[in-house]
MARBA-3410 file (N, C-alpha, C, O; in Angstrom, 1 decimal):
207
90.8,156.3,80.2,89.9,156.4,81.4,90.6,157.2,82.4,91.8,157.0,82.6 ~ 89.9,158.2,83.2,90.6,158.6,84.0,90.8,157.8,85.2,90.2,156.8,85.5 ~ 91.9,158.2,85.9,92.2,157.2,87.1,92.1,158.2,87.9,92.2,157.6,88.9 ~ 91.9,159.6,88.2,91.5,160.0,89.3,89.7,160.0,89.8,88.9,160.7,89.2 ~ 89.5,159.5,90.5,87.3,159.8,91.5,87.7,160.9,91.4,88.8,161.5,91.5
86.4,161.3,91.2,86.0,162.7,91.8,85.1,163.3,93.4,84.2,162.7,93.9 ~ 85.3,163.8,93.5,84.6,164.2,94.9,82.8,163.6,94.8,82.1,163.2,95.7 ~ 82.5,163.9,93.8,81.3,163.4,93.3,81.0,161.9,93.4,79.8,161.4,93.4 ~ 81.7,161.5,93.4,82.1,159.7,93.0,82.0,159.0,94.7,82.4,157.9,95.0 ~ 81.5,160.0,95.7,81.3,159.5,97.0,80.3,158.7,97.5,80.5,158.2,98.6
79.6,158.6,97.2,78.5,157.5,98.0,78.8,156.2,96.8,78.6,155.0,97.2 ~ 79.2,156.2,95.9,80.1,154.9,94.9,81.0,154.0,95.5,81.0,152.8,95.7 ~ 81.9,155.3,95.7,83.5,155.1,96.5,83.6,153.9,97.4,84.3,152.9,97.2 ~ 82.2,154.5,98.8,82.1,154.0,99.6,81.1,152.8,99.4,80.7,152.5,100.5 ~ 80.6,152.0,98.5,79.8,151.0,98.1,81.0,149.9,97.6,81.1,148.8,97.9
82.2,150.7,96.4,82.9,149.8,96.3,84.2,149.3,97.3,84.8,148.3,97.2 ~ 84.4,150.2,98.1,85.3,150.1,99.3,84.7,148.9,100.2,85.4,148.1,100.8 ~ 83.1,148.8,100.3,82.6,148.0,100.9,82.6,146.5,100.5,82.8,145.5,101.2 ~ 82.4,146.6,99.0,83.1,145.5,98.3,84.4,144.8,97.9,84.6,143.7,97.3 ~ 85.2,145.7,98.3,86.6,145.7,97.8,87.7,145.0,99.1,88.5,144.1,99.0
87.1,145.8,100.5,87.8,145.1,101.3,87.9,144.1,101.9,88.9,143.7,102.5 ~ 86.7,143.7,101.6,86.4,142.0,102.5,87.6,141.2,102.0,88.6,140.9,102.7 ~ 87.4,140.7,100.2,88.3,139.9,99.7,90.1,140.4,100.4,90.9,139.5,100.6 ~ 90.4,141.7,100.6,91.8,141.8,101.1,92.2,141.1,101.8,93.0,140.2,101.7 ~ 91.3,141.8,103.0,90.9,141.5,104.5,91.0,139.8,104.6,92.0,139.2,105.2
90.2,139.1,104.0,90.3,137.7,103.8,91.0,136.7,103.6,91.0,135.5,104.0 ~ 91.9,137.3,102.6,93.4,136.7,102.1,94.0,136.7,102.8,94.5,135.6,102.9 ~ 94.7,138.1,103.9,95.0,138.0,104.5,95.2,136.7,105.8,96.1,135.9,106.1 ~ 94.0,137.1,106.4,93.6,135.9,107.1,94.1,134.3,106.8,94.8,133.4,107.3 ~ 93.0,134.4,105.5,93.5,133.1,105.0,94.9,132.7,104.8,95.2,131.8,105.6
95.9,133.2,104.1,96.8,133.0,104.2,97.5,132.7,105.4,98.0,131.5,105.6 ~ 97.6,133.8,106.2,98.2,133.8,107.6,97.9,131.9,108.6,98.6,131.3,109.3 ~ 96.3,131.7,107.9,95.7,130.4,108.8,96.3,129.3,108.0,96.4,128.3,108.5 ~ 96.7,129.3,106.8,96.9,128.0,106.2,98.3,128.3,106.3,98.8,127.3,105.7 ~ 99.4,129.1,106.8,100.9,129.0,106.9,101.0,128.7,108.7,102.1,128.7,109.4
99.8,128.5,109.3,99.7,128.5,110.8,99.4,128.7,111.6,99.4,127.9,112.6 ~ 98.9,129.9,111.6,98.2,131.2,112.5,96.8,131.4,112.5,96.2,132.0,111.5 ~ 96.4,131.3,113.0,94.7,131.0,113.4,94.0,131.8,114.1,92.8,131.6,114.4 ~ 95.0,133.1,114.4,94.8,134.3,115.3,93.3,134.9,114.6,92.2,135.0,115.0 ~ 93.7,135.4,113.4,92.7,136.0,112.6,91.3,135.1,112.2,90.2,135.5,111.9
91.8,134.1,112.2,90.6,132.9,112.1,89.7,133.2,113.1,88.5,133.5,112.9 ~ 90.3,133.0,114.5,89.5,133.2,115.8,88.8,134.7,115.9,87.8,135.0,116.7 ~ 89.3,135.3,115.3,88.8,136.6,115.4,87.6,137.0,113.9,87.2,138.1,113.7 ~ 87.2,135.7,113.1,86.4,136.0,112.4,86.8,136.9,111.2,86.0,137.7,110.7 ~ 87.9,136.6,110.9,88.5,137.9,109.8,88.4,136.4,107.9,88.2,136.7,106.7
88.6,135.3,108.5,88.5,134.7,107.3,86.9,134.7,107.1,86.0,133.9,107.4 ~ 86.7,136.0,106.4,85.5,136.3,105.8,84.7,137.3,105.4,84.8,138.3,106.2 ~ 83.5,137.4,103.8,83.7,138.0,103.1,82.6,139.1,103.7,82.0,139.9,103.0 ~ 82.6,139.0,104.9,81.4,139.9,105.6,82.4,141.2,105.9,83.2,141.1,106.8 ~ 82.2,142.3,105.2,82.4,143.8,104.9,82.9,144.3,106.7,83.9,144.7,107.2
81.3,144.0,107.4,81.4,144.9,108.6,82.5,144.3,109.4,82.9,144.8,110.4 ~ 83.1,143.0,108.9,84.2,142.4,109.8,86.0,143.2,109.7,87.1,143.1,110.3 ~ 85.5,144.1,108.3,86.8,144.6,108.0,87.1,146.0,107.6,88.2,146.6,107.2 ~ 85.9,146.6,107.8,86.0,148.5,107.5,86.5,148.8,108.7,86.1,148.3,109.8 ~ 87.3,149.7,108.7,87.9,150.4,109.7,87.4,152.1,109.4,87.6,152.5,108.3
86.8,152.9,110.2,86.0,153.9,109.8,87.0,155.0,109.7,86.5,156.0,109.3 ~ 88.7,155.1,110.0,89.3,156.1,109.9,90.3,155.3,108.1,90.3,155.8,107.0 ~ 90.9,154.2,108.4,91.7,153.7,107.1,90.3,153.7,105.3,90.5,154.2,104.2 ~ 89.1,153.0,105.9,88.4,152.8,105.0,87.6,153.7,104.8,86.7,153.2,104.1 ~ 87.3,155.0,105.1,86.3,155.6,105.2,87.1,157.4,105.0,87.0,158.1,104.0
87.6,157.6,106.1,88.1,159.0,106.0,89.3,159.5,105.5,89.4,160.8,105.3 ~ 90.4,158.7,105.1,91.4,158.5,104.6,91.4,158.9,102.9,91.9,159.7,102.2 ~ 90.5,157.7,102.6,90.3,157.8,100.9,89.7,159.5,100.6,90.1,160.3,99.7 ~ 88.6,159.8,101.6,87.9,161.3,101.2,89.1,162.3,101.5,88.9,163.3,100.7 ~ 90.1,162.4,102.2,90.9,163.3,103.0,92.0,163.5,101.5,92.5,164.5,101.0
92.1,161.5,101.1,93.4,162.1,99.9,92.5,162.9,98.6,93.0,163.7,97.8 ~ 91.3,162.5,98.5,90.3,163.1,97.6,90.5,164.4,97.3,90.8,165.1,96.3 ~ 90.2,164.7,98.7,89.9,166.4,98.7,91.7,167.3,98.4,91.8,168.4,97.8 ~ 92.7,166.7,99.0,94.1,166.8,98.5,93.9,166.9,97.2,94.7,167.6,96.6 ~ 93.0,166.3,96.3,93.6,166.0,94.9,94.9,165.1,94.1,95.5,165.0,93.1
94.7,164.5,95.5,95.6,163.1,95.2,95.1,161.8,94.9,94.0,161.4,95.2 ~ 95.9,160.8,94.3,95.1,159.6,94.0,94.5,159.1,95.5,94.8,159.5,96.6 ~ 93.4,158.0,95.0,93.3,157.7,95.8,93.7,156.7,97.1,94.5,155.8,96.7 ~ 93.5,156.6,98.0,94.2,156.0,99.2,93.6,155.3,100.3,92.8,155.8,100.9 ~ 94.0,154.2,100.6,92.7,153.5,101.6,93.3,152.4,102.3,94.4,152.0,101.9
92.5,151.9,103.2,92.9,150.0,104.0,91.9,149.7,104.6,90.8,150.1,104.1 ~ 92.0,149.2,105.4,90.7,148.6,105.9,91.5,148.1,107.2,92.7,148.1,107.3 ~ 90.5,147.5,108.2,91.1,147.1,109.6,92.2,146.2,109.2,92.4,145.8,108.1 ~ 93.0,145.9,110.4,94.6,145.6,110.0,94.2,144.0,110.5,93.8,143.9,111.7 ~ 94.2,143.0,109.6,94.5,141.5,110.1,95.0,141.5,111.3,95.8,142.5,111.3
94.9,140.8,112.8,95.2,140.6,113.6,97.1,139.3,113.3,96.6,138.4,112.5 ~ 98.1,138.9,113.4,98.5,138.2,112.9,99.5,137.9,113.9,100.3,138.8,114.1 ~ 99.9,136.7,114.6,100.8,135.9,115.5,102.3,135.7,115.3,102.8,134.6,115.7 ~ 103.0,136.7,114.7,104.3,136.4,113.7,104.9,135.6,114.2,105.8,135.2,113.5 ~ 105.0,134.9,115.5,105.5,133.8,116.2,105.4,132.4,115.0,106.2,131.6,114.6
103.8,132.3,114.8,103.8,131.2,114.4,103.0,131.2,113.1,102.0,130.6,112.7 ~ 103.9,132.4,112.5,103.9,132.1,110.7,104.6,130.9,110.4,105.5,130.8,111.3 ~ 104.7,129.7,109.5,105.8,129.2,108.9,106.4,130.1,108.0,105.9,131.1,107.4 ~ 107.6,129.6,107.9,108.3,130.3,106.9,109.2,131.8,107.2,109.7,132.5,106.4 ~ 109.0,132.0,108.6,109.7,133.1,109.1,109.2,134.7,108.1,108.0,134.9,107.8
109.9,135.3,108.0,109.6,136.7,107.1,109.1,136.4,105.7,108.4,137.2,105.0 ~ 109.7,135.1,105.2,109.0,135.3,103.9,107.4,135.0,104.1,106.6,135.7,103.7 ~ 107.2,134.1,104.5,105.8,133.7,105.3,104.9,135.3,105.9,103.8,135.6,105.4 ~ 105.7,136.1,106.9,104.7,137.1,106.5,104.8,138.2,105.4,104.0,139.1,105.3 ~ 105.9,138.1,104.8,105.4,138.6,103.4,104.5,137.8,103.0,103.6,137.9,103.8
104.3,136.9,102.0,103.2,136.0,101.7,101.7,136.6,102.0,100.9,137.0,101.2 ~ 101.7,136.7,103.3,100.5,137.0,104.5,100.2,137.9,103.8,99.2,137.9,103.0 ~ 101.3,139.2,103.9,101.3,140.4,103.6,100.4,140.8,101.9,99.4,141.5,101.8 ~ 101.2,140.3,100.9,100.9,140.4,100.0,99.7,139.8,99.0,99.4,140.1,97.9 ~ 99.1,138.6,99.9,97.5,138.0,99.9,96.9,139.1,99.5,96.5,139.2,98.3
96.8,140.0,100.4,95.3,141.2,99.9,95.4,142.1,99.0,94.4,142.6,98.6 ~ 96.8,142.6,98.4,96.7,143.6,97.4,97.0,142.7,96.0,96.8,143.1,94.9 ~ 97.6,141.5,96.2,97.2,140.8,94.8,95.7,140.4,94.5,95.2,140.2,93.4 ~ 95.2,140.3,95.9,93.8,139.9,95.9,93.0,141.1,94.9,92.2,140.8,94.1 ~ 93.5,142.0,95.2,92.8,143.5,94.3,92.9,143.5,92.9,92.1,143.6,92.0
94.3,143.3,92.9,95.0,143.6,92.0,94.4,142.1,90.6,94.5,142.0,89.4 ~ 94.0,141.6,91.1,93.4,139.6,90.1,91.9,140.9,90.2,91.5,141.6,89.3 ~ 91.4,140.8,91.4,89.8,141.2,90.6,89.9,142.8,89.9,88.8,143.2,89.5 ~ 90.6,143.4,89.8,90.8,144.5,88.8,91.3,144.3,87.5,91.3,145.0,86.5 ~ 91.6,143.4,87.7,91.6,142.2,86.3,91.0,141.9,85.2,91.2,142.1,84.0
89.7,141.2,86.3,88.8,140.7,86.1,87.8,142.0,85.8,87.3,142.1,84.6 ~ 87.6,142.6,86.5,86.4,143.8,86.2,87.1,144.4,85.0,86.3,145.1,84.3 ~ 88.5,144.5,84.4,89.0,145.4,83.2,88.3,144.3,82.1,88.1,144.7,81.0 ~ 87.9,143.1,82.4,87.2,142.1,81.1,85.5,143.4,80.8,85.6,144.4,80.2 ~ 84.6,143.0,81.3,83.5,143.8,80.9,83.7,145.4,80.5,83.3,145.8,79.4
84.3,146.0,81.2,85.1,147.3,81.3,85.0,147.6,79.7,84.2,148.4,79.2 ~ 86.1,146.6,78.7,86.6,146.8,77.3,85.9,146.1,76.4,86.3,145.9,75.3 ~ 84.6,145.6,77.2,83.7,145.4,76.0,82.3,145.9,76.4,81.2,145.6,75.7 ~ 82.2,146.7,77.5,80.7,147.2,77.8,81.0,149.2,76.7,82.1,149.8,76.6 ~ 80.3,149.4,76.4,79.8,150.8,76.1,79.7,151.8,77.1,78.9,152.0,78.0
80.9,152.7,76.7,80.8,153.6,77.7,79.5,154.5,78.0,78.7,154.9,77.1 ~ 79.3,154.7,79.3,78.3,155.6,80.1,76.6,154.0,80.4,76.1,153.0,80.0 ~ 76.4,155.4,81.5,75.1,154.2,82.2,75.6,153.8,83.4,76.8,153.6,83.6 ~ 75.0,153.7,84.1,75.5,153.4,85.8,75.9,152.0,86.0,76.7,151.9,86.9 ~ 75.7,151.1,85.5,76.4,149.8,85.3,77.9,150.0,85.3,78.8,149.5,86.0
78.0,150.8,84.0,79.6,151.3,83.2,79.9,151.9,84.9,80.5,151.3,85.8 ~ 79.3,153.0,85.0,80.5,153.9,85.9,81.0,153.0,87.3,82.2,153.0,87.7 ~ 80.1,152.4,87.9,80.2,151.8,88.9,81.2,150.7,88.7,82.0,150.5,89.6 ~ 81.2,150.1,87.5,82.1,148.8,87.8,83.2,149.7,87.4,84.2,149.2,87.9 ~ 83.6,150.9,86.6,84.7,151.6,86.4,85.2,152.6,87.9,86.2,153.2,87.9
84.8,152.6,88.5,85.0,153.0,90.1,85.5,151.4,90.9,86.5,151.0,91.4 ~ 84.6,151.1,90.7,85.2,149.6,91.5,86.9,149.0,91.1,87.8,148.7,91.9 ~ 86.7,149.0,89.5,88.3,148.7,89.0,89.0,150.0,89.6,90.0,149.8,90.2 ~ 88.5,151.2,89.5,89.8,151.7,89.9,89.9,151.8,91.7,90.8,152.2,92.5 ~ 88.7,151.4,91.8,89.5,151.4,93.8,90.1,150.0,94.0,90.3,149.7,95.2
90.2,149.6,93.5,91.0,147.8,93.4,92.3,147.8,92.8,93.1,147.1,93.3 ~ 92.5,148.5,91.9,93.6,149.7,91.9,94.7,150.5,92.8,95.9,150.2,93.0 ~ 93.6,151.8,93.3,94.3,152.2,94.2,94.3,151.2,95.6,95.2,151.5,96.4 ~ 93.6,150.4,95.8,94.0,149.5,97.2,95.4,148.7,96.7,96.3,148.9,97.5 ~ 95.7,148.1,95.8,96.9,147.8,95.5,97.9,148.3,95.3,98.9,147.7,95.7
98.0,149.6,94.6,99.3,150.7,94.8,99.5,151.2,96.0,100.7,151.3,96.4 ~ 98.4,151.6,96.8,98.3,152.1,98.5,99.2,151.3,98.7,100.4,151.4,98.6 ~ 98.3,150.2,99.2,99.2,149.1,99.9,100.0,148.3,100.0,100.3,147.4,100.7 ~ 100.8,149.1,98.3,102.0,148.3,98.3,103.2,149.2,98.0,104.0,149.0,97.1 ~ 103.3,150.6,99.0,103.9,151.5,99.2,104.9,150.8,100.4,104.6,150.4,101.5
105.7,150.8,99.9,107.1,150.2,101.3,107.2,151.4,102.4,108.1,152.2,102.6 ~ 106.1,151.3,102.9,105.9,152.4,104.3,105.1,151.5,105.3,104.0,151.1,104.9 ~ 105.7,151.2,106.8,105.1,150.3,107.6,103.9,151.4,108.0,104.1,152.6,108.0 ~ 102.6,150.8,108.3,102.3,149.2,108.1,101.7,148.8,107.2,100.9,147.9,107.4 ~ 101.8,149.3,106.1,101.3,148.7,104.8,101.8,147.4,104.1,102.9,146.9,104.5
101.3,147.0,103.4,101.5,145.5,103.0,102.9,145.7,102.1,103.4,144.6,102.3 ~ 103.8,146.3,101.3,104.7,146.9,100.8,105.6,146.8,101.7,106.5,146.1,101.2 ~ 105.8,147.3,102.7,106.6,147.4,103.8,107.0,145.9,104.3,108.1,145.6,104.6 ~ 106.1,145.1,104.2,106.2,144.2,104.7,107.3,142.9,104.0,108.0,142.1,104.6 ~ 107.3,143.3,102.0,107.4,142.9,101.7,109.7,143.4,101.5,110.6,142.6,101.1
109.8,144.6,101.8,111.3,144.8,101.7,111.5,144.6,103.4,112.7,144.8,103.7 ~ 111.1,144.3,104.2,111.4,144.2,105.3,112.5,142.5,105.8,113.4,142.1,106.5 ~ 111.4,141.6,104.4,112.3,140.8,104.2,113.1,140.4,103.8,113.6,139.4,104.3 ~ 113.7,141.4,102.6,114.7,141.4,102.4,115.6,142.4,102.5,116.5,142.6,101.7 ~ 115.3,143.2,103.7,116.7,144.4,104.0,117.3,143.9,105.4,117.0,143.0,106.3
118.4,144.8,105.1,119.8,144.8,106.2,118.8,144.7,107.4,117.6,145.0,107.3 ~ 119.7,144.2,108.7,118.7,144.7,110.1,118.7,146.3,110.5,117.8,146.6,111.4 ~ 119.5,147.2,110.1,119.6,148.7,109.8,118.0,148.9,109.6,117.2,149.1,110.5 ~ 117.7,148.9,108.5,116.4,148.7,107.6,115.6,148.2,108.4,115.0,149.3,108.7 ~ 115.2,147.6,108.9,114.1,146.6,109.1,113.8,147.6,110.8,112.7,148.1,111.1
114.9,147.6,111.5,114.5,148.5,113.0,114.1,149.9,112.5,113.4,150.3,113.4 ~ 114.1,150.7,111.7,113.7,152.0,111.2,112.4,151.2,110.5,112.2,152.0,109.6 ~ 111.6,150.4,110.4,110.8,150.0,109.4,109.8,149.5,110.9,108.6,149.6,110.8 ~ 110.4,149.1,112.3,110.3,148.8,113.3,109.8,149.8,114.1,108.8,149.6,114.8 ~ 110.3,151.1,114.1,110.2,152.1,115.0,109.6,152.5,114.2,109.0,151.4,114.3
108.8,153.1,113.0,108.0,153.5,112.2,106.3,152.9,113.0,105.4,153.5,113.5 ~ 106.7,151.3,112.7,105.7,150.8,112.6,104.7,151.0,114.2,103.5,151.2,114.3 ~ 105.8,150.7,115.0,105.3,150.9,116.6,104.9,152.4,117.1,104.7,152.6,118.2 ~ 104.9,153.4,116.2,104.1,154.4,116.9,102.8,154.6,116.2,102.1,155.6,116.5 ~ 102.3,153.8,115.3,101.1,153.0,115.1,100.4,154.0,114.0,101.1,154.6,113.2
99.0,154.1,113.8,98.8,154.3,112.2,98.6,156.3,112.0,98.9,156.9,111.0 ~ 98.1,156.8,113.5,98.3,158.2,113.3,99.9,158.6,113.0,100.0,159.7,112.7 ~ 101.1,157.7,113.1,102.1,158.5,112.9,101.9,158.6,111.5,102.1,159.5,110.7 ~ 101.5,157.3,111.2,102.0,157.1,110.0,101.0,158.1,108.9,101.3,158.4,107.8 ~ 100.0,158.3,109.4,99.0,159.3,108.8,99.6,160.5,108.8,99.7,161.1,107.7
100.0,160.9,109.7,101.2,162.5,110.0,102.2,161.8,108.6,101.8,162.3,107.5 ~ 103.0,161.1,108.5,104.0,160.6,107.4,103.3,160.8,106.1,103.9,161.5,105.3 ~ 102.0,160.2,105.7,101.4,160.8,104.6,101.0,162.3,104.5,100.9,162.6,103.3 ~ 100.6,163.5,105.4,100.6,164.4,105.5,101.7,165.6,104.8,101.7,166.6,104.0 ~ 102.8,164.6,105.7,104.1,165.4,105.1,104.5,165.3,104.0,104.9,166.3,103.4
104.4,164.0,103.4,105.4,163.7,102.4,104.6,163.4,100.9,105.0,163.1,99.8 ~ 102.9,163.7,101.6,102.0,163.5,100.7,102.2,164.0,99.1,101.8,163.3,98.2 ~ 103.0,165.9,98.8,103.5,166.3,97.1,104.7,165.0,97.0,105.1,164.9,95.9 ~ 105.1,164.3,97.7,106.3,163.4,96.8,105.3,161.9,96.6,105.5,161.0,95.8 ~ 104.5,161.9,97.5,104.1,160.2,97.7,102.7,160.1,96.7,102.3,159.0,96.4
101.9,161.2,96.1,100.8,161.0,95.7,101.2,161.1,93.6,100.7,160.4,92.7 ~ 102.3,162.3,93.6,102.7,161.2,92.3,102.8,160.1,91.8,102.3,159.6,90.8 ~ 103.4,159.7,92.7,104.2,158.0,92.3,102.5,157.3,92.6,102.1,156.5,91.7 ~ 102.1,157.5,93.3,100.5,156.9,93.2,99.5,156.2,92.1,99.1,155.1,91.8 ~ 99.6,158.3,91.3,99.1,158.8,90.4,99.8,158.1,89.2,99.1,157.9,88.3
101.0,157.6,89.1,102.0,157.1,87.8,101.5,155.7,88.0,100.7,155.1,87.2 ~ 102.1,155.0,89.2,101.7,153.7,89.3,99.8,153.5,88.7,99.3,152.7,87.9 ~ 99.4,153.9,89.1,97.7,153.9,88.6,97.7,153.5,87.1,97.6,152.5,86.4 ~ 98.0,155.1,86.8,98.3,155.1,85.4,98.3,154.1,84.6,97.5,153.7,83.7 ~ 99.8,153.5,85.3,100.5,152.5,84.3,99.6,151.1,84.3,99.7,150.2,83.4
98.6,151.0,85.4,98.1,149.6,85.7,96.8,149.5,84.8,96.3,148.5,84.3 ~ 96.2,151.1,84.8,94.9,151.5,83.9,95.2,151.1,82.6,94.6,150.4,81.9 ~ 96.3,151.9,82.5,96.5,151.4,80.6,97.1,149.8,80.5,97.3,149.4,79.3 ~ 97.2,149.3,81.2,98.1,147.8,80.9,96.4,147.0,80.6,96.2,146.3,79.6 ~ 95.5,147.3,81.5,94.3,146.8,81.9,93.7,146.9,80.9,93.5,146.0,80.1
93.2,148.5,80.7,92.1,149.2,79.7,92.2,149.3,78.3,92.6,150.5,78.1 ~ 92.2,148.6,77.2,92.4,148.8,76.0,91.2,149.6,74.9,91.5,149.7,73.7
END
C-alpha cells in the first residue's frame, strides 16, 4: 500500500482529519482531567465534537503544504489547553497527557488495518478507510517527533538533563510559527524519517 496521499486525495484528507482529531484531541483532555486538571474539561475539549478541535492552520494548511513538498504527511489539530501545575505525577503525568492522543491514533489504525486486509481492494469504501489508516498514521509519527510542542517532545523532556529540557523550553515559547519555520528548514532531513517511520507501521499493520 502506498503510504504517501496524493494531492488528489484532498477533500478525503480533510473528512478524515475531521474524524481523526477529535479522538486525539480528547484523550488528551481526558487524561490531563483524570490525573487532575480540569482546565481542558472547562474548556469543552473532553469531546468527540471535531469543530471543538480543528485548528485551521495545524489541521488544515499544514498537511496540504507538507503534501505539496512531497513529503509524508503532517498535521495536529488545536493544542489541549493544560494546567502543568496540577498534573499528578509531575513530568511523567504530562507525558502521559502527552502521549493519550497519538496512541489514540495509533489503536484506531489498528483497528481500521482489520477490514483493510480482508476488504478487496478498490471502491470508495476501500480507499477512504485506506486514507483514514494512513492519516492515523501520520498523526502518530507527526506527533511523536521529539520537537516542542509536539507530543514527542513531551515525552524526552521527561527524561533529559535540565540542559535539554530549557532548549526544549526556548523552542517551545516562541510558539508554533517558529516551529513551522523549524519544519521549513529542516524539512529534506525531517520528512525521511517520517516517510520510514510510516513505512514501517504500514507494513507491520497491512498484510
Amino acid at each position: 500500500m502506498d503510504n504517501l496521499l496524493q494531492i488528489k486525495d484532498a477533500v478525503p484528507i480533510v473528512l478524515a482529519l475531521i474524524i481523526s482529531a477529535a479522538p486525539h484531541e480528547m484523550m488528551h483532555a481526558f487524561t490531563a482531567y483524570k490525573l487532575g486538571d480540569d482546565l481542558a474539561h472547562s474548556h469543552g475539549r473532553i469531546s468527540l465534537n471535531p469543530m471543538r478541535h480543528i485548528d485551521p492552520i495545524l489541521t488544515i494548511a499544514l498537511p496540504f503544504f507538507s503534501l505539496v513538498l512531497g513529503g509524508g504527511i503532517i498535521m495536529a489539530a488545536k493544542p489541549v489547553p493544560i494546567n502543568t501545575s496540577r498534573i499528578r505525577g509531575g513530568e511523567n503525568g504530562l507525558a502521559l497527557t502527552a502521549l493519550a492522543g497519538p496512541l489514540t491514533n495509533l489503536v484506531f489504525a489498528g483497528l481500521l488495518s482489520l477490514p483493510l486486509n480482508m476488504m478487496s481492494h478498490g471502491g470508495p469504501i476501500f480507499e477512504f478507510t485506506k486514507i483514514l489508516f494512513l492519516v492515523n498514521i501520520g498523526l502518530f509519527v507527526f506527533n511523536m517527533l521529539p520537537i516542542p510542542p509536539l507530543d514527542g517532545s513531551r515525552l524526552v523532556y521527561a527524561i533529559a538533563p535540565r540542559p535539554v529540557q530549557r532548549v526544549f523550553e526556548i523552542i517551545e515559547s516562541q510558539g508554533i510559527f517558529f516551529f513551522l519555520i523549524l519544519i521549513m528548514i529542516f524539512g529534506t532531513a525531517i520528512y525521511p524519517v517520517i516517510d520510514k517511520a510510516q513505512a514501517l507501521l504500514i507494513n507491520f499493520f497491512i498484510r
